[in-house]
N, C-alpha and C positions, 0 to 999 in steps of 0.2 A: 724043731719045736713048733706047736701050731699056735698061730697067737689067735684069740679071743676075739670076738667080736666085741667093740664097745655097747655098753647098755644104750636103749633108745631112750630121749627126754622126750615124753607128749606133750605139747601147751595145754593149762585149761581155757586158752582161746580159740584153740580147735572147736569146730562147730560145724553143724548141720542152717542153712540157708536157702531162703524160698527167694530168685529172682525173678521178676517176668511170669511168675507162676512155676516155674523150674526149682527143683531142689538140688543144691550143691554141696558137698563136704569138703568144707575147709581146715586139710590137715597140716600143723605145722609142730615140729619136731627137729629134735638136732642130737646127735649122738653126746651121749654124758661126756666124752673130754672136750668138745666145742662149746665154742661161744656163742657161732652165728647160728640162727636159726632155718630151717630148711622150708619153703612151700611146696605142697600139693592141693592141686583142686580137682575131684573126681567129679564127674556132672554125673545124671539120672542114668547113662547109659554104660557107665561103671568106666568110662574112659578118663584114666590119669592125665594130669595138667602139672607139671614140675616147674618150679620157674626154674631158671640157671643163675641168677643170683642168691646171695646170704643175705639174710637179713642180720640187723644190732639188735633186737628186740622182737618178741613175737607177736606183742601188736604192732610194728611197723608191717609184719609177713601178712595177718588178719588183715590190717587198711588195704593192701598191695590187692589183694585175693580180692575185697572187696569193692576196691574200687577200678581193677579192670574189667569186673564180672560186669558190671554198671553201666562201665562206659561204651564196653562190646557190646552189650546186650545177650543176653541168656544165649537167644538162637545164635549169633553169630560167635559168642565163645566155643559151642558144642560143637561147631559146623566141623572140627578136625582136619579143617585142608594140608594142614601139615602134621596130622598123626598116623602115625603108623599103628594101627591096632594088633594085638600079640593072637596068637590064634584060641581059639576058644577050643575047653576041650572034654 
């Protein structure tokens, strides 16, 4: 038997953001049987940012997003020195 994938929940806190003059997508989402909610932050060069933590709430995920973009600063979020970029095709 193939089990189903669960439905996706989108926040309507998910949003688009101008830092430092940078635009970022702030996705956060959590599959319909969870509770916690999931972050993603994709910057201008379409490279995903996942945290590893759940969040209780998805404005605590929003503040989180928000407020590391801030304190890194745009360039130094995007810099990727620990991403592994997927090949482009």
């Amino acid at each position: 038997m193939i089990e189903e994938e669960p439905n996706i929940v989108t926040s309507g806190k998910s949003q688009r953001v101008i830092i430092d003059g940078y635009p970022f997508s702030i996705e956060i989402y959590r599959a319909e049987t969870d509770q916690n909610w999931m972050l993603e932050v994709v910057d201008q060069d379409g490279t995903s940012h996942v945290w590893d933590d759940q969040f209780a709430s998805d404005k605590e995920a929003r503040d989180a997003a928000v407020q590391t973009i801030e304190e890194e600063g745009a360039i130094a979020f995007m810099r990727g020195d620990n991403v592994i970029r997927f090949p482009e095709r």
